[in-house]
C-alpha positions as CSV (number, residue, x, y, z in Angstrom):
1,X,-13.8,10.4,35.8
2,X,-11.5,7.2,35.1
3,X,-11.1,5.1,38.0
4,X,-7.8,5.6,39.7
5,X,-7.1,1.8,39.0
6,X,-6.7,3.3,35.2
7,X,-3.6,5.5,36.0
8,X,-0.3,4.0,35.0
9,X,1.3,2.4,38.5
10,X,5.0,3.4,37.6
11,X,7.2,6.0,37.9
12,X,7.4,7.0,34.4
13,X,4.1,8.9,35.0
14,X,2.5,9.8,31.4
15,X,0.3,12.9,31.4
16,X,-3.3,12.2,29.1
17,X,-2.5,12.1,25.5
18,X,0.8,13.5,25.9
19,X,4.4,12.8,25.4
20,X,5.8,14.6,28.7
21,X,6.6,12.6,31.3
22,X,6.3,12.8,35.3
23,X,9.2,11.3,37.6
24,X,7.5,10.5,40.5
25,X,9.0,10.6,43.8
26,X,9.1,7.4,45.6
27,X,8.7,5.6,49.2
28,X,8.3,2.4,51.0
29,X,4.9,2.7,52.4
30,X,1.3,3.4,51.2
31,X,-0.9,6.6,53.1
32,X,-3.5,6.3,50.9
33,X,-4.3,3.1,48.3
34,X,-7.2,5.1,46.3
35,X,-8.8,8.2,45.4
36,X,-12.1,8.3,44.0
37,X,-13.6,10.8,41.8
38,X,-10.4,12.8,41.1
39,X,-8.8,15.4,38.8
40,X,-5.3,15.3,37.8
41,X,-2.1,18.0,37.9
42,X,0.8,17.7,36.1
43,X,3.8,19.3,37.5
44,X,6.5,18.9,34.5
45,X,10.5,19.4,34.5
46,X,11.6,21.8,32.2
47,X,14.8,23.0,30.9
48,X,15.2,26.7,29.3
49,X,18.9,27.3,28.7
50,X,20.3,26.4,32.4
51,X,17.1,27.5,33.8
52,X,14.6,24.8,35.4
53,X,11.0,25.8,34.8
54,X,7.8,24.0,36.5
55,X,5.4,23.5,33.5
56,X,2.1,22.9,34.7
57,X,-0.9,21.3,33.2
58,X,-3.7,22.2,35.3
59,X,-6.8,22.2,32.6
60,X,-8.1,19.1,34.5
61,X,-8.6,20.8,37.8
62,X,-12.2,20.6,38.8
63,X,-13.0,22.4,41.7
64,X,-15.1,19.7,43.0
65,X,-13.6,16.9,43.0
66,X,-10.2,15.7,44.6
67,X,-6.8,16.9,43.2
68,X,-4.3,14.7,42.7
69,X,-0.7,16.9,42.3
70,X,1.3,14.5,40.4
71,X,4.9,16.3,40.3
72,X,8.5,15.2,38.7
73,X,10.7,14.4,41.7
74,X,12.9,16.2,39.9
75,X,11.9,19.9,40.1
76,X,13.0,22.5,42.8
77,X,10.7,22.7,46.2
78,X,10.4,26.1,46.2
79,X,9.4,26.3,42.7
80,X,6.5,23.6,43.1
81,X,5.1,25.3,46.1
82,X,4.7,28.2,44.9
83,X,2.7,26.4,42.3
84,X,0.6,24.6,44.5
85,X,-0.1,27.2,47.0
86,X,-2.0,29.3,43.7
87,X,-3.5,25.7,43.2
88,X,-5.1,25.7,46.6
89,X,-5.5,28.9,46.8
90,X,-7.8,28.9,43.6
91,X,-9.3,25.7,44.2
92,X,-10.3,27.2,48.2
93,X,-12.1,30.2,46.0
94,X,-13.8,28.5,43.8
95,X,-17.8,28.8,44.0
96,X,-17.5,25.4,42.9
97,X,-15.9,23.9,45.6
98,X,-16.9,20.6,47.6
99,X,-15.8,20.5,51.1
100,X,-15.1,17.1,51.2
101,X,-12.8,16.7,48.4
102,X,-9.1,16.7,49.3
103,X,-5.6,17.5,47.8
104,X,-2.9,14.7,47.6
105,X,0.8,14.4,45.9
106,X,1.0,11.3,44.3
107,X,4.1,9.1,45.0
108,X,5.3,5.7,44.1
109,X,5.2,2.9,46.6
110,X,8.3,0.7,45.6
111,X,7.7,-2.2,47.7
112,X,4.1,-2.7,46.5
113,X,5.0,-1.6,43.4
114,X,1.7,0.7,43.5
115,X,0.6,4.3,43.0
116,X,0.1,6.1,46.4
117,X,-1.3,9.2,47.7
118,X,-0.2,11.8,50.4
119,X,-3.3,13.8,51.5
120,X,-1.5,17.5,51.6
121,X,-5.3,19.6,52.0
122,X,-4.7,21.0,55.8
123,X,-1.0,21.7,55.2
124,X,0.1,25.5,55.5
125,X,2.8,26.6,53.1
126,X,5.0,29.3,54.6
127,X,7.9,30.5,52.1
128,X,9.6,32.1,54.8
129,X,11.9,31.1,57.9
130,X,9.8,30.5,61.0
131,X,10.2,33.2,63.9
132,X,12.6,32.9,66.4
133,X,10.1,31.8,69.1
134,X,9.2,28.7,67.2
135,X,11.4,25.2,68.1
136,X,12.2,23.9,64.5
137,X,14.5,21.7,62.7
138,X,15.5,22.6,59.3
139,X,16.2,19.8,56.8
140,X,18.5,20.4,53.7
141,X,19.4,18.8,50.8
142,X,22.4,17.0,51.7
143,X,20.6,15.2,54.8
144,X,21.7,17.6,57.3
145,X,19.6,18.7,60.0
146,X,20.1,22.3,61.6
147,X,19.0,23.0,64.9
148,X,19.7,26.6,66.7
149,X,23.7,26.5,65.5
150,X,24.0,23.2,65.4
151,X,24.4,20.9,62.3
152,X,23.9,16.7,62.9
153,X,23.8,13.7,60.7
154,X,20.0,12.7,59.5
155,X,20.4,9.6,62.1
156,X,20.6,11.8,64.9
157,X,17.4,13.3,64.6
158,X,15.8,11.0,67.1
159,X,18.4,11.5,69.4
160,X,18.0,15.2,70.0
161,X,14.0,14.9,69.7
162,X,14.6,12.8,72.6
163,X,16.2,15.4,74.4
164,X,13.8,18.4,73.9
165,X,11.7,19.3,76.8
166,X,8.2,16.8,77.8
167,X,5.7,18.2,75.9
168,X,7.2,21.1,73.2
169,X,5.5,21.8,70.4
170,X,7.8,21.6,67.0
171,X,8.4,22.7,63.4
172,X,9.9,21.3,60.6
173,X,11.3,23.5,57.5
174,X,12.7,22.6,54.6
175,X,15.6,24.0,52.4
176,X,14.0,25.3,49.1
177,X,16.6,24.3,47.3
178,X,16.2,20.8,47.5
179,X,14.1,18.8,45.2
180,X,10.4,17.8,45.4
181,X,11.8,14.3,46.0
182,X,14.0,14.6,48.6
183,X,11.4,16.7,50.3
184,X,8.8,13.8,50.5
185,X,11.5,11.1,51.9
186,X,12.1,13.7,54.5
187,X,8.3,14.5,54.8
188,X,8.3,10.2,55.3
189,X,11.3,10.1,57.6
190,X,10.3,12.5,60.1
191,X,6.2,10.6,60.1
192,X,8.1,7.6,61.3
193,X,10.1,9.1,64.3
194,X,8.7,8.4,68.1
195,X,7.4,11.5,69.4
196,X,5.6,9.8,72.0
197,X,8.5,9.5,74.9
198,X,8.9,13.3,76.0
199,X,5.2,13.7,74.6
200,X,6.3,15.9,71.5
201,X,3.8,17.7,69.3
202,X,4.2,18.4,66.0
203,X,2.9,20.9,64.0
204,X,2.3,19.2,60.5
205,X,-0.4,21.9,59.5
206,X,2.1,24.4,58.9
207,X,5.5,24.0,56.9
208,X,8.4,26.1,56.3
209,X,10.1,26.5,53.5
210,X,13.4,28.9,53.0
């Protein structure tokens, strides 16, 4: 396997003697510098007639090693889970399987100027609305948060975290319609928010999407 060091750091992410191109979603902070011994995805946008269509190249996905799910910030969420769910689900059966390898979306780290990694292997998929007795916030496109019947500014978020009862356990969802973009700055923006004053737990093993 080429050493990650090898991959083009940009977002105009080239897929192995191709002309398609990857728009890579991007952030301010690195999770993970390096992968070792990897395979590579390639989630491509596609237009047919108004029609936008997840073209992936997956004839790189060894079972063994770790999977790196490099996906154009571009595409629908819903659309690329689906996608990766039959990815993990077929990488999970595999006789092949090592496991110790891992699963991570690539992303660009604009400060360093780097490719970066989100590890993604534990995370739950749910395309579905969670059930009433779960606490959640849903986030949607447009930077909204919804909450029971209310709707609040993405900047408020903290606030009514702040508010919920010492010690509940919470949910995030996420509107499908949104891109694969906007869904990792929100995956980023709720990491950095302070869970630690009412003693908050969230659930990151298991995300909605609807």
């Amino acid at each position: 396997m080429k050493n990650i060091a090898l991959l083009l750091i940009t977002m105009l992410f080239l897929s192995c003697g191709d002309d398609k191109e990857v728009l890579l979603p991007v952030a301010k902070e690195t999770l993970v510098a390096d992968v070792k011994d990897h395979s590579p995805i390639y989630f491509f946008f596609k237009l047919e007639e108004k029609d936008t269509i997840v073209d992936v190249n997956r004839n790189n996905s060894i079972s063994s090693t770790n999977w790196l799910f490099n996906i154009d910030k571009r595409l629908p969420l819903r659309k690329v889970i689906l996608e990766v769910k039959k990815l993990q689900n077929k990488k999970e059966g595999s006789a092949h399987k090592n496991t110790l390898s891992e699963n991570y979306f690539t992303y660009t780290d604009t400060v360093k100027k780097s490719l970066a990694f989100m590890p993604f292997t534990k995370v739950h998929f749910k395309l579905e609305k969670p059930d009433f007795n779960i606490v959640y916030f849903h986030l949607d496109r447009n930077d909204l948060v919804h909450f029971n019947e209310l709707v609040f500014a993405k900047s408020q978020l903290q606030e009514f975290i702040n508010k919920l009862p010492k010690q509940s356990r919470i949910y995030f969802s996420f509107d499908k319609g949104m891109s694969f973009g906007k869904y990792i700055e929100w995956t980023f923006f709720v990491k950095q928010l302070d869970y630690k004053e009412n003693s908050i737990k969230v659930n990151e093993k298991r995300v909605y999407i609807y």
